[in-house]
N, CA, C and O of each residue as an XYZ file, in Angstrom:
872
protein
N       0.837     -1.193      0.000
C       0.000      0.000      0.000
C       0.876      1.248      0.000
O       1.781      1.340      0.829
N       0.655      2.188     -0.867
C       0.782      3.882     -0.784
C       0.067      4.528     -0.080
O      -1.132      4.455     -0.350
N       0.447      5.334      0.988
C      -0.534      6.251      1.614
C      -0.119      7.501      1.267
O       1.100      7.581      1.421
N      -0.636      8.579      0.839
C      -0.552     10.093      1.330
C      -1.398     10.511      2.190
O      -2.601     10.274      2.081
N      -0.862     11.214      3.198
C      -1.820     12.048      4.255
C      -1.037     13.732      4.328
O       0.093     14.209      4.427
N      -2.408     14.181      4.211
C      -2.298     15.891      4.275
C      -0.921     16.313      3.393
O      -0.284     17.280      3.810
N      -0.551     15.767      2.449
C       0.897     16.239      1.869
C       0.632     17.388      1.441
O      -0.389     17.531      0.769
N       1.448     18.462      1.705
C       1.638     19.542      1.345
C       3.209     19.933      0.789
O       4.251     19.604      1.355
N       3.084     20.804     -0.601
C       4.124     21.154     -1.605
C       4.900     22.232     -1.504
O       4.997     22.590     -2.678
N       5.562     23.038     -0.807
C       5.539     24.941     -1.042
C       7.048     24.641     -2.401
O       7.762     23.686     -2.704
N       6.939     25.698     -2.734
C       8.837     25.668     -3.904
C       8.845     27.418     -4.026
O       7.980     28.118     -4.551
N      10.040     27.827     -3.400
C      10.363     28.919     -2.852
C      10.477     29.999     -4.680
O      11.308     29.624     -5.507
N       9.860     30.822     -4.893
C      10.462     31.676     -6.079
C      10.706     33.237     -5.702
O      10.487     33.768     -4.613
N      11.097     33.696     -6.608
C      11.979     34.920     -6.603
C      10.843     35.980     -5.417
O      11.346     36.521     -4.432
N       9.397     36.115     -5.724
C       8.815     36.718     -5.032
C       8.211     36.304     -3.586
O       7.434     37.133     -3.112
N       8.403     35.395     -2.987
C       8.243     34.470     -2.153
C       8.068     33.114     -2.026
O       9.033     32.492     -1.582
N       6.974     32.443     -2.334
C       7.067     30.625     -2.196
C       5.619     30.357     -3.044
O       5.003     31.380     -3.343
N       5.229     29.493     -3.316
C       4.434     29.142     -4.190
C       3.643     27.588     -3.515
O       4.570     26.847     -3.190
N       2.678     27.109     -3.309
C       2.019     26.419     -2.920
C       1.486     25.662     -4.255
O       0.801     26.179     -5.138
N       2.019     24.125     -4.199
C       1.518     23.236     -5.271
C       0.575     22.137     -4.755
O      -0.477     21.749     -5.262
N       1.100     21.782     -3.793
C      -0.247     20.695     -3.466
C      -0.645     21.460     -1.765
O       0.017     22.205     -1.044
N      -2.201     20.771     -1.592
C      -2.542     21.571     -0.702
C      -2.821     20.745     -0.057
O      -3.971     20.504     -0.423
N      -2.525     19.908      0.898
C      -3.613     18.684      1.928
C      -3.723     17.687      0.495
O      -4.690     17.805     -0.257
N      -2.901     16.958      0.296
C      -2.771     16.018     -0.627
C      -3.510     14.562      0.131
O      -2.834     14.343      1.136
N      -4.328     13.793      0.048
C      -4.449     12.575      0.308
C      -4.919     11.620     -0.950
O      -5.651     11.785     -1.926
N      -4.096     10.500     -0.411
C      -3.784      9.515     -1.954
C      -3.866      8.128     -0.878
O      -3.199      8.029      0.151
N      -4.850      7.104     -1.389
C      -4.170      5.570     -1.115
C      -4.110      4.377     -2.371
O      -5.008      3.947     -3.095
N      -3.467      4.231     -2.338
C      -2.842      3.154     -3.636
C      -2.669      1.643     -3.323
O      -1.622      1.501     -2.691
N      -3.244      0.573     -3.510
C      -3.190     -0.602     -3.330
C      -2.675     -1.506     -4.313
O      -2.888     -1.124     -5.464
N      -1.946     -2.791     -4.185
C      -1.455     -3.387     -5.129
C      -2.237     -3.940     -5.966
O      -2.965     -4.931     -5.894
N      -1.973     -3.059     -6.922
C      -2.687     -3.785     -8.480
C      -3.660     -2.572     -9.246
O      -4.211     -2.461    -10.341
N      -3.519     -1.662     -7.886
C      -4.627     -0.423     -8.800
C      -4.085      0.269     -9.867
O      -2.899      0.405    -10.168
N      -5.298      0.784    -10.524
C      -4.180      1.473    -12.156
C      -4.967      3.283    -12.283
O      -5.951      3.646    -12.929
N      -4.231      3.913    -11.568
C      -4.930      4.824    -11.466
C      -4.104      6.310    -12.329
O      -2.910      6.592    -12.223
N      -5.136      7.069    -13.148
C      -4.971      8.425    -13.599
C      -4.803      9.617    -12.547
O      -5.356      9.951    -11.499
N      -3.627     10.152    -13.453
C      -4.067     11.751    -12.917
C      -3.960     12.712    -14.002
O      -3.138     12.891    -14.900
N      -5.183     13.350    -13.598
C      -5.487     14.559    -14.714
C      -5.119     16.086    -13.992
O      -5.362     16.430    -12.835
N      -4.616     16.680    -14.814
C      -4.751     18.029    -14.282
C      -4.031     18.465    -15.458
O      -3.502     17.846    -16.382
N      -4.194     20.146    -15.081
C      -3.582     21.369    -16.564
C      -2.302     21.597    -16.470
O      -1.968     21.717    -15.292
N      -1.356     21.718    -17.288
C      -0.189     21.803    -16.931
C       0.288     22.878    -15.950
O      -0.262     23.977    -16.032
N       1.077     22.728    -15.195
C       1.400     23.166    -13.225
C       0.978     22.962    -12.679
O       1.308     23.310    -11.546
N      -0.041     22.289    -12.846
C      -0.963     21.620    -11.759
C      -0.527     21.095    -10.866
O      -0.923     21.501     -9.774
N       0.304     20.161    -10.882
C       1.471     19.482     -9.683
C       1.398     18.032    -10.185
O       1.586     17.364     -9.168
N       1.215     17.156    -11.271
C       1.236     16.429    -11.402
C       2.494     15.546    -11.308
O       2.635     14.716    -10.410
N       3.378     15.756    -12.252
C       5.067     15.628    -12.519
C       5.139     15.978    -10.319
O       5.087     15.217     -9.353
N       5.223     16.917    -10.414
C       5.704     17.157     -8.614
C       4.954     15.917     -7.604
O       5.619     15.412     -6.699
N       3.646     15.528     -7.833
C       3.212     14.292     -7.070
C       3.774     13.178     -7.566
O       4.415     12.728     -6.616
N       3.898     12.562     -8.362
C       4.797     11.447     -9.264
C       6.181     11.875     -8.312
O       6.584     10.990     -7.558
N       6.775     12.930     -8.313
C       8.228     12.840     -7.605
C       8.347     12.703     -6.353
O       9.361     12.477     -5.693
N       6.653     12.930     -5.841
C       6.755     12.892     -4.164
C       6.864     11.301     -3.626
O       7.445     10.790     -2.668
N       6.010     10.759     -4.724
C       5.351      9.427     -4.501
C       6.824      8.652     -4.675
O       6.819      7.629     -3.990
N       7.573      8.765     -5.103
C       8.827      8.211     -5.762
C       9.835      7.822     -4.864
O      10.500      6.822     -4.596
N       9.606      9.803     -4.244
C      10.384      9.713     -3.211
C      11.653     10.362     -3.391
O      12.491     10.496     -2.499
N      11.818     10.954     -5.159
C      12.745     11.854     -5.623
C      12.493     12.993     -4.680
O      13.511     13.338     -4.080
N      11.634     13.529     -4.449
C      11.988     14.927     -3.706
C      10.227     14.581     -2.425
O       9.224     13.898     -2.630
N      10.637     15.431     -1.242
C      10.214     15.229     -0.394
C       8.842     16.597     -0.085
O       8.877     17.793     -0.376
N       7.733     15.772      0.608
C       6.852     16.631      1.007
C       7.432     18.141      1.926
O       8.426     17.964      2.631
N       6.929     19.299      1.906
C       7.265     20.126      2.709
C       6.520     19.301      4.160
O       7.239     18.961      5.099
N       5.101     19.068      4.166
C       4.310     18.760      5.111
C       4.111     17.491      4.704
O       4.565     16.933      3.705
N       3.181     16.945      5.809
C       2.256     15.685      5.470
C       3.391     14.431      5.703
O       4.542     14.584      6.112
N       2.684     13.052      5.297
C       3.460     11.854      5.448
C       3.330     10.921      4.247
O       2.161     10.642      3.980
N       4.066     10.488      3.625
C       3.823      9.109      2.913
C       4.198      7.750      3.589
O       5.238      7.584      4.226
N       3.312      6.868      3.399
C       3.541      5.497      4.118
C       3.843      4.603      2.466
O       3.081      4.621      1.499
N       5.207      3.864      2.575
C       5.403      3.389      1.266
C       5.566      1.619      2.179
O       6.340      1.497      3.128
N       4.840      0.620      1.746
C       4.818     -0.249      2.175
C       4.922     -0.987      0.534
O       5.461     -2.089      0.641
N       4.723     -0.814     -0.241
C       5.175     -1.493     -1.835
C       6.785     -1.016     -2.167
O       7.434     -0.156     -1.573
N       7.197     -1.852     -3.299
C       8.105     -1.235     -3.952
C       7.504     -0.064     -4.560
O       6.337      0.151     -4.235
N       8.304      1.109     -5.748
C       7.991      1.831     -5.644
C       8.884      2.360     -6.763
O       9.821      2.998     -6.284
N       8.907      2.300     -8.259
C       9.419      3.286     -9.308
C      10.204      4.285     -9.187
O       9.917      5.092     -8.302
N      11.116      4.475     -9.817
C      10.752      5.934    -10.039
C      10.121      6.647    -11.776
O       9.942      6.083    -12.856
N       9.999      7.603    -11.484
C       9.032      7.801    -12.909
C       9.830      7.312    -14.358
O      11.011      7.407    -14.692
N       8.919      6.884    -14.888
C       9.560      6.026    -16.038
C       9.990      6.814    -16.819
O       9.461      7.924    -16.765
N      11.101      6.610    -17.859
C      12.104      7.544    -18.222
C      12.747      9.021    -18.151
O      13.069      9.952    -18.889
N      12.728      8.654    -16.832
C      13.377      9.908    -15.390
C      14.769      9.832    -15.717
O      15.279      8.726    -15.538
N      15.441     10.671    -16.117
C      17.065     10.610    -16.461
C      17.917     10.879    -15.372
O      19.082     10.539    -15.161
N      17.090     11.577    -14.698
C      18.256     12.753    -13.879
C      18.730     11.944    -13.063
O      19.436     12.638    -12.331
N      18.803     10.560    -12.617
C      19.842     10.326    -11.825
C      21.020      9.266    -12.380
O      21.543      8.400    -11.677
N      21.290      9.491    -13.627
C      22.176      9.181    -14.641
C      23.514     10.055    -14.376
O      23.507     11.281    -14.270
N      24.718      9.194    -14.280
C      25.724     10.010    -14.229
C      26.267     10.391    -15.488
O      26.791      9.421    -16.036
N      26.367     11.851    -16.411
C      26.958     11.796    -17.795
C      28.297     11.260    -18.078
O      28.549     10.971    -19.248
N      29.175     11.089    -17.188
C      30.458     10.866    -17.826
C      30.162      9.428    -17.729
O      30.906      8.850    -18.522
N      29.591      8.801    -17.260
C      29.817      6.961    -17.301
C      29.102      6.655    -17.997
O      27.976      7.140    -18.105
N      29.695      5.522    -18.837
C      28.952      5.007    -20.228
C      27.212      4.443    -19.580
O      27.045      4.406    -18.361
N      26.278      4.124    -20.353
C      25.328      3.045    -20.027
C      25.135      2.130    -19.528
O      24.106      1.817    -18.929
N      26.372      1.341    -19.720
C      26.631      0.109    -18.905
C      27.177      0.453    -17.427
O      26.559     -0.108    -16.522
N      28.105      1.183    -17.099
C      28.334      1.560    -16.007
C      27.438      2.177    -15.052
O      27.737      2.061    -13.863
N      26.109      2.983    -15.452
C      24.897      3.707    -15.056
C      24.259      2.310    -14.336
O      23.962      2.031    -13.175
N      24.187      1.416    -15.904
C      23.609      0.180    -15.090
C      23.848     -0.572    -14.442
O      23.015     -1.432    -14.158
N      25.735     -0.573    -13.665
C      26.007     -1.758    -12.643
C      26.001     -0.998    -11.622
O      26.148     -1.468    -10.493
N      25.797      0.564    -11.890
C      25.835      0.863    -10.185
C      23.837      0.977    -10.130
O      23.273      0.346     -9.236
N      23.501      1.302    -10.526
C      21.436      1.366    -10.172
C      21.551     -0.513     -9.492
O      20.944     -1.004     -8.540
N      22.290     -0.988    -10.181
C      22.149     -2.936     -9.553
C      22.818     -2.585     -8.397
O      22.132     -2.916     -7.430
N      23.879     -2.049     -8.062
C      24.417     -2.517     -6.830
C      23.421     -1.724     -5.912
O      23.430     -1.989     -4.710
N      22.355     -0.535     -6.514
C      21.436     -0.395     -5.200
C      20.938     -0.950     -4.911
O      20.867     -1.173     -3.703
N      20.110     -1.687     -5.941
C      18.650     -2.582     -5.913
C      19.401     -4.048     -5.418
O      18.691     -4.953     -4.980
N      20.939     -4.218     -5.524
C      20.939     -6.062     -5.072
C      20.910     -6.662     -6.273
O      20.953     -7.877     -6.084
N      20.859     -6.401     -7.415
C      20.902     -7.436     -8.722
C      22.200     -7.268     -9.333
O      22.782     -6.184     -9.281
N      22.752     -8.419     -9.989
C      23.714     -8.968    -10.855
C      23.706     -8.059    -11.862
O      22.548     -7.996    -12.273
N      24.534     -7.196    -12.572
C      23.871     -6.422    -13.610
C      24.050     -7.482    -15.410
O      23.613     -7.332    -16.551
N      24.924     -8.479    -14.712
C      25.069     -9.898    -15.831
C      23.700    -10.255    -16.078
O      23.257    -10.406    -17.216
N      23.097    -10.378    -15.144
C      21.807    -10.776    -14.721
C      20.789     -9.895    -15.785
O      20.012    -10.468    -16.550
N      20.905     -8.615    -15.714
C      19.718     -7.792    -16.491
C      20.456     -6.827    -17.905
O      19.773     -6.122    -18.649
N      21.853     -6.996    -18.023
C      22.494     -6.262    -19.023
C      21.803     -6.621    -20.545
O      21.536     -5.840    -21.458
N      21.627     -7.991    -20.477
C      21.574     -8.383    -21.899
C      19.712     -7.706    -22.333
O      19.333     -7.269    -23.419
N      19.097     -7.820    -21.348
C      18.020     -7.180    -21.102
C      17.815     -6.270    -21.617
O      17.183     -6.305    -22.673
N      18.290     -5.019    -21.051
C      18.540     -3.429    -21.208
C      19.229     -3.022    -22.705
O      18.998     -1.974    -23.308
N      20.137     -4.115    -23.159
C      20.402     -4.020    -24.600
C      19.833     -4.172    -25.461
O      19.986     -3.514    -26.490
N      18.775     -5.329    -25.273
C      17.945     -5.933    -26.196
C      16.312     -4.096    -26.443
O      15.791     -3.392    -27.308
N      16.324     -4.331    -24.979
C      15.082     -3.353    -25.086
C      15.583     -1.968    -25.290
O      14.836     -1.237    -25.941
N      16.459     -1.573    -24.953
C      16.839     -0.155    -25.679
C      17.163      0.167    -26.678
O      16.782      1.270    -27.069
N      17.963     -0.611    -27.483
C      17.999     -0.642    -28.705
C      19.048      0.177    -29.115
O      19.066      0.714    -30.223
N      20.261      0.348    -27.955
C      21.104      1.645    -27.994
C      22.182      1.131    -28.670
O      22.985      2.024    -28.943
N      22.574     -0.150    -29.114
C      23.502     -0.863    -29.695
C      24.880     -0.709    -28.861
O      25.138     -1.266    -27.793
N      25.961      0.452    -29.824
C      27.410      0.807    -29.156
C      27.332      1.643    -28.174
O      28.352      1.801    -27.503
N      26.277      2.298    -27.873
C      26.385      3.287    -27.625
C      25.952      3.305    -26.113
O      25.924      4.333    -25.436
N      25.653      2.183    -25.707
C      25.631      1.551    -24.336
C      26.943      1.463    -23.366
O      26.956      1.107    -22.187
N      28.395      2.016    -24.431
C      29.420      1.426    -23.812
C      29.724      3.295    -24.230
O      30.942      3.394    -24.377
N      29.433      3.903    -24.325
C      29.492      5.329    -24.931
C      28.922      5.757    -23.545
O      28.142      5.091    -22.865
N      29.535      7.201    -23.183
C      29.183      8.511    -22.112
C      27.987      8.754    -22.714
O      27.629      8.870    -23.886
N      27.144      8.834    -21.053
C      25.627      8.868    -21.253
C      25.476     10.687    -21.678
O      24.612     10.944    -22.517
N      25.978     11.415    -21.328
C      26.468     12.906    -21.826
C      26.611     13.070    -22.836
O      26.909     14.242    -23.067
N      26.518     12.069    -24.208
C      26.424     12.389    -25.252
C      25.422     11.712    -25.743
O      25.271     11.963    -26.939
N      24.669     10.955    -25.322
C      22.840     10.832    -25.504
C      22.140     12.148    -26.289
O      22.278     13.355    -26.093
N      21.645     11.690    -26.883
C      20.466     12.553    -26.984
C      19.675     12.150    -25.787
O      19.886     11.360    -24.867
N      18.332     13.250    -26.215
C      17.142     12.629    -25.075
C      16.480     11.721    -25.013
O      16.003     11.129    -24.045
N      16.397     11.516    -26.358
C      15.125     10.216    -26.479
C      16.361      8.888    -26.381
O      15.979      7.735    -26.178
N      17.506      9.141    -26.512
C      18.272      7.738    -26.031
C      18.327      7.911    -24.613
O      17.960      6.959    -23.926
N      18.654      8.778    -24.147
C      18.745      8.392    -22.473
C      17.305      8.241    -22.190
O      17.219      7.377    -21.317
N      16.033      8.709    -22.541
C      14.812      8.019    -22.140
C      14.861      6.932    -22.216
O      14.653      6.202    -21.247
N      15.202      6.430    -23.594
C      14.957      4.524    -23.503
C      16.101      4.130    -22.629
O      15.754      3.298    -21.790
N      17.399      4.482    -22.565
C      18.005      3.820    -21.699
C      17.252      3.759    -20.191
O      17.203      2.754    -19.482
N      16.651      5.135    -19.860
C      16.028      5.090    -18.485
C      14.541      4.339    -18.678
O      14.003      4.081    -17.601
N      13.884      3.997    -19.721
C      12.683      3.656    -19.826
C      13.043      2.000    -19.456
O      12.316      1.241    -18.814
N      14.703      1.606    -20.199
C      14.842     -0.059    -20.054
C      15.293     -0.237    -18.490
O      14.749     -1.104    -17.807
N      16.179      0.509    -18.016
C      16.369      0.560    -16.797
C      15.266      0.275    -15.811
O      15.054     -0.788    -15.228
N      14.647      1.329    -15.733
C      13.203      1.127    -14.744
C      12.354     -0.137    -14.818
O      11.473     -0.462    -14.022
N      12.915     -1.053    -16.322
C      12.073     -2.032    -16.304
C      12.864     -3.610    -15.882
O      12.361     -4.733    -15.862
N      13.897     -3.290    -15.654
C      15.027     -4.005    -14.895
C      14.922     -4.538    -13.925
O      15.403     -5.638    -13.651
N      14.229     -3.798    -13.188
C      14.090     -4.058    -11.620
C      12.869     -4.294    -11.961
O      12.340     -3.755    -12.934
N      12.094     -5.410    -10.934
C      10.832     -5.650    -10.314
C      10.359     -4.772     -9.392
O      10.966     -4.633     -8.330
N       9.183     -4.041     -9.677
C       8.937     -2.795     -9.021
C       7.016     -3.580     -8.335
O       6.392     -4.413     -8.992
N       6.645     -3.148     -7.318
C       4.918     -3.341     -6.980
C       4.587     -1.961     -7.908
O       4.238     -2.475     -8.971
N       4.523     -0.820     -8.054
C       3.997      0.218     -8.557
C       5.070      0.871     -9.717
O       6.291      1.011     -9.657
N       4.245      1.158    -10.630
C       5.243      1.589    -11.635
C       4.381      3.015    -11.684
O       3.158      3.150    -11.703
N       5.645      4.256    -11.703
C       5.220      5.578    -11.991
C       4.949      5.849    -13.826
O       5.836      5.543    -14.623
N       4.166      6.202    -14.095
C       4.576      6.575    -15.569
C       3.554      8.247    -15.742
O       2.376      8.580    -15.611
N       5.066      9.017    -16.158
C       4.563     10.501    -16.810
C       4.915     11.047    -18.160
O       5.861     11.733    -18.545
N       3.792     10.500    -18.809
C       3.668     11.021    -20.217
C       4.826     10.643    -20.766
O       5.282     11.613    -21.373
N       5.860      9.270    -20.896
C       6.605      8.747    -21.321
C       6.289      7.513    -22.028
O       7.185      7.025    -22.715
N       5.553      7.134    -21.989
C       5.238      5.385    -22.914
C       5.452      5.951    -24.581
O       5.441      4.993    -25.353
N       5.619      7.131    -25.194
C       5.751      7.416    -26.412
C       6.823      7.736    -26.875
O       7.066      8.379    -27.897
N       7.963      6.984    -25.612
C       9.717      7.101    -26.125
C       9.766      6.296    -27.154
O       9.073      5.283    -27.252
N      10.734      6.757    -28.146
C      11.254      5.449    -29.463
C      10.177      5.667    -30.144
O       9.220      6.430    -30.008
N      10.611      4.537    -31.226
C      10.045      4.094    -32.519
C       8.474      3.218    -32.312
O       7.915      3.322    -31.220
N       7.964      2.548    -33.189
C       6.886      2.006    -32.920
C       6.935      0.702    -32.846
O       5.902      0.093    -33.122
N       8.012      0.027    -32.498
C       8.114     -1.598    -31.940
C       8.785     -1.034    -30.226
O       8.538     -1.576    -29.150
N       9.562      0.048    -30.439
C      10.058      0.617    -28.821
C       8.586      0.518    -28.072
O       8.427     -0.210    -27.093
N       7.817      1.105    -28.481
C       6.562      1.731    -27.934
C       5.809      0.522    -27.858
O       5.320      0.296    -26.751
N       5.552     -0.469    -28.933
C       4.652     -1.567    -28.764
C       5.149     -2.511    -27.713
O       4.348     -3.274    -27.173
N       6.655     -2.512    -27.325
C       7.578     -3.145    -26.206
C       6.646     -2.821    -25.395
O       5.641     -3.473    -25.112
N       6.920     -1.969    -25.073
C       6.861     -0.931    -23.953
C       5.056     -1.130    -23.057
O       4.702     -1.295    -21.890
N       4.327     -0.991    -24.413
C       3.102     -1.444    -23.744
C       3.255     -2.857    -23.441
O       3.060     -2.956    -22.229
N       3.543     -4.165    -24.007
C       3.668     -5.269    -23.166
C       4.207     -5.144    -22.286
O       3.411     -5.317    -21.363
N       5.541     -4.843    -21.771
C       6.391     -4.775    -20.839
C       5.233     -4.330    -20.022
O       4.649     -5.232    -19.421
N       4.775     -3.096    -19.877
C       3.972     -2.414    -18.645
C       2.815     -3.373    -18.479
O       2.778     -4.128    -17.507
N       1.777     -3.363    -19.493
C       0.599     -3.627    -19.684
C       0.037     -5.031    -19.322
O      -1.036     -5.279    -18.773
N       0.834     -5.751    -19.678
C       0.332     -7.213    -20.043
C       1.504     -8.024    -18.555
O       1.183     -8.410    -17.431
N       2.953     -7.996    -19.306
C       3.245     -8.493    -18.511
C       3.548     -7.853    -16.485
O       4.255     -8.236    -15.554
N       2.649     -6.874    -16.678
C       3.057     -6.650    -15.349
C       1.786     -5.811    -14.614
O       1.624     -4.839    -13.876
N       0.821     -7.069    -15.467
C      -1.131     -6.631    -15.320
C      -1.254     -6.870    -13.762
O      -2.402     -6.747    -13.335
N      -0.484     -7.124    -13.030
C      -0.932     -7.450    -11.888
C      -0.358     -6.250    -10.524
O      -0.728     -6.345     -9.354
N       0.610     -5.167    -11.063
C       1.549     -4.170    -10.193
C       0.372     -3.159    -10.264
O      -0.764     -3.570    -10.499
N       0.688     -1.548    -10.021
C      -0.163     -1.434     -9.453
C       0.384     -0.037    -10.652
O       1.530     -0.057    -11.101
N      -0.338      0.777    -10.930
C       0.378      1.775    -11.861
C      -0.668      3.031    -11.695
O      -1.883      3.131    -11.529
N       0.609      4.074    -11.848
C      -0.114      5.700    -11.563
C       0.265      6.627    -13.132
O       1.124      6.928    -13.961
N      -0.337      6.680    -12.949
C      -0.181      7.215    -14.627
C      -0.741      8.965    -14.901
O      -1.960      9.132    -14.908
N      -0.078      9.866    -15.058
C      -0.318     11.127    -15.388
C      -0.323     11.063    -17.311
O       0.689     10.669    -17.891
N      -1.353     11.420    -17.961
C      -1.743     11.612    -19.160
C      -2.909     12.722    -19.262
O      -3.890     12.937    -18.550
N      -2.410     13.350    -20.442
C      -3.757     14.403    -20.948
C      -4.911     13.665    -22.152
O      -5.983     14.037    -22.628
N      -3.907     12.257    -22.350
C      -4.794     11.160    -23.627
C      -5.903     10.573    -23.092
O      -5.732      9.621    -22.329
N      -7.533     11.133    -23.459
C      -8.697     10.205    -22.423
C      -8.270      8.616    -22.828
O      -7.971      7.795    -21.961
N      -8.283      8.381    -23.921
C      -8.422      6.825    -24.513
C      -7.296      5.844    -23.557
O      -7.499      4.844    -22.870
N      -5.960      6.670    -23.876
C      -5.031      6.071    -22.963
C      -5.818      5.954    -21.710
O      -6.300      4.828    -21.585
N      -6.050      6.644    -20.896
C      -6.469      6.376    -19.427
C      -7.664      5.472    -19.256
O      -7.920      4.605    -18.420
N      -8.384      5.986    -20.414
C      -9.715      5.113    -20.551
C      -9.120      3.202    -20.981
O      -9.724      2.158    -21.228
N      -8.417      3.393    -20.927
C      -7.388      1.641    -21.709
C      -6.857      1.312    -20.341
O      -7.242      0.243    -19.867
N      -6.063      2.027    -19.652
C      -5.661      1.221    -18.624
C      -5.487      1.772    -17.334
O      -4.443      1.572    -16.715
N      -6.639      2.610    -16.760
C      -7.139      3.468    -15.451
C      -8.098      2.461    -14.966
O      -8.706      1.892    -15.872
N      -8.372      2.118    -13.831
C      -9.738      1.972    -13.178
C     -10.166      2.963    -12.582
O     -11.346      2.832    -12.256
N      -9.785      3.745    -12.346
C     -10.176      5.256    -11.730
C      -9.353      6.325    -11.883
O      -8.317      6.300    -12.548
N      -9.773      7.259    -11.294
C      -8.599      8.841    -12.179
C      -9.283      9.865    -10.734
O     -10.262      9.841     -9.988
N      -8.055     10.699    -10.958
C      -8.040     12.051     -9.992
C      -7.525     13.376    -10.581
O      -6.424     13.531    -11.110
N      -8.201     14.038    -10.461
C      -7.875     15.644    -11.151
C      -7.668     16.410    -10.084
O      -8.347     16.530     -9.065
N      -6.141     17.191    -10.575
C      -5.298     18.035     -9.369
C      -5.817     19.347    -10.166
O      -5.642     19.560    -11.366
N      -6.524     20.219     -9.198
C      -6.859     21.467     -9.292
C      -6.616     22.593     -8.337
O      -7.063     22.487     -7.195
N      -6.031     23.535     -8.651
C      -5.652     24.976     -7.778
C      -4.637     24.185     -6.609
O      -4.058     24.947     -5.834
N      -4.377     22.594     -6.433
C      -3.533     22.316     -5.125
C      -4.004     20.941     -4.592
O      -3.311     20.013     -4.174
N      -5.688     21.057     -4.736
C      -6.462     20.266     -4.276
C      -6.628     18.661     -5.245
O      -6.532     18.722     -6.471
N      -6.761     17.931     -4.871
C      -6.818     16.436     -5.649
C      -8.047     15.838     -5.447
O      -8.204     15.041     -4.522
N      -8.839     16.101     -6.128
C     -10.219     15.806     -6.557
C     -10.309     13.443     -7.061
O      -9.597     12.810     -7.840
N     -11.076     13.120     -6.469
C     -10.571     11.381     -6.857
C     -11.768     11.004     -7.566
O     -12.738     11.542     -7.033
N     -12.034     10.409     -8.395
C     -12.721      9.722     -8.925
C     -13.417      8.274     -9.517
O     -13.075      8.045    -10.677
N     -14.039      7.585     -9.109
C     -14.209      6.063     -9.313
C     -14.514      5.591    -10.498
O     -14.530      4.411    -10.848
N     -14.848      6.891    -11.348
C     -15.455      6.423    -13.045
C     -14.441      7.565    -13.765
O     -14.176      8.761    -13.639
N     -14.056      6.437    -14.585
C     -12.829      7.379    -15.606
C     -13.757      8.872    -16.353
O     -13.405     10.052    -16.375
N     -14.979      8.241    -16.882
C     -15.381      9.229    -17.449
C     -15.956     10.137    -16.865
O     -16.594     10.991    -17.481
N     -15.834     10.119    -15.532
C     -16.242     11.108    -14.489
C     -15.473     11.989    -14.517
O     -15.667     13.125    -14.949
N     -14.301     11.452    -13.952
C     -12.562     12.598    -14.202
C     -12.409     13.284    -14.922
O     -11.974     14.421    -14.743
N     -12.888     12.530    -16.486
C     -12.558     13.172    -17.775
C     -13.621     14.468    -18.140
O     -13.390     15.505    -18.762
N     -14.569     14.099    -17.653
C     -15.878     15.562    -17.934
C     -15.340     16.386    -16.954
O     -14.957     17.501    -17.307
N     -15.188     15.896    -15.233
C     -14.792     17.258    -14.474
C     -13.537     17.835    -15.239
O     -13.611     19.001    -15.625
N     -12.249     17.021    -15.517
C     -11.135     17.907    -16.173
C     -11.609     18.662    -17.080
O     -11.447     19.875    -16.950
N     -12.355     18.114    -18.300
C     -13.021     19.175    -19.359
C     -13.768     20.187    -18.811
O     -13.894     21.131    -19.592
N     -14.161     20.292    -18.040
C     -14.998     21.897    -17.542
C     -14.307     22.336    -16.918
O     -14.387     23.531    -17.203
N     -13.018     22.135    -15.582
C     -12.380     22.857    -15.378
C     -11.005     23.719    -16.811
O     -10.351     24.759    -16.881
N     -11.224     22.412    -17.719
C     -10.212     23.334    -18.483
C     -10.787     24.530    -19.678
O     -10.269     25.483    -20.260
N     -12.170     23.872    -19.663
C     -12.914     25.224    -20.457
C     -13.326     26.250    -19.060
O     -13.549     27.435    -19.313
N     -13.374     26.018    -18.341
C     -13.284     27.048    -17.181
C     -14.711     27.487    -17.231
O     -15.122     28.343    -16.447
């Protein structure tokens, strides 16, 4: 289980501080597949990083009793000067895995060929996404984060990508930030729309999807 209670966001700017989430509460159980909708700044990307655990609530508590993602093709904790392969034996020596064990893996699904043994600093973006998109799928995770990334790569990358998540791992529990109804409507059982701070929850996708549409025609 995921818990949020009362999480609260502030992020300090030039004129004083800024308030993104307001009294956040979230519970997440293994196997749920849940949306979040909101307008861009909404705090979506920022809840995905709370939940992660990349960056921390100002207020409030998370109870993380699952494994736990981090957002799927999240780069930033890639070191640039070390090739791909080196990125990937130290992420193993956090998690406890062999990186013999998942290398041939990460080659096959990234599709990065030489360039796996090449400084991740000279990636483009969409290669260090798939490198971070194959990475994240390396490890056995209970909850997989995904923000507006399943449309890294080509269109066998992408058709991967939905088995990998979809099929073979129908049983984890997945949070998914998208502005695509169909996508959410494909693999949400329920959805929540972050508005002005507040996180609005919903039990019918197409519930979410009409409140987001009137808050975004305003």
């Amino acid at each position: 289980m995921i818990e949020l209670s009362r999480i609260h966001k502030t992020y300090k700017i030039d004129s004083g501080s800024i308030d993104v989430l307001k009294g956040i509460d979230l519970r997440v159980e293994l196997g749920d597949k849940i949306g979040i909708l909101g307008a861009n700044g909404a705090g979506k990307s920022t809840l995905i990083r709370l939940i992660s655990g990349i960056e921390l609530p100002t207020s409030g508590t998370i109870r993380r009793d699952m494994t736990i993602s981090w957002p799927l093709a999240f780069t930033g904790a890639f070191q640039g000067t070390l090739t791909g392969v080196d990125n990937i034996r130290f992420i193993c020596r956090i998690y406890g895995r062999d990186h013999h064990d998942v290398l041939p893996y990460v080659e096959d699904f990234s599709q990065l060929g030489r360039f796996l043994r090449e400084p991740v600093k000279i990636y483009s973006s969409g290669m260090r996404a798939r490198l971070a998109f194959a990475v994240s799928l390396m490890i056995d995770f209970d909850c997989y984060l995904i923000d507006e990334v399943v449309t890294v790569g080509d269109a066998r990358f992408q058709a991967r990508s939905q088995e990998e998540l979809f099929v073979k791992r129908s049983d984890r529990a997945l949070i998914i930030v998208s502005h695509d109804p169909y996508y959410l409507r494909a693999h949400c059982e329920r959805a929540c729309v972050l508005v002005d701070g507040l996180l609005y929850q919903f039990d019918d996708i197409d519930e979410a999807l009409a409140f987001h549409e009137k808050i975004m025609l305003g």
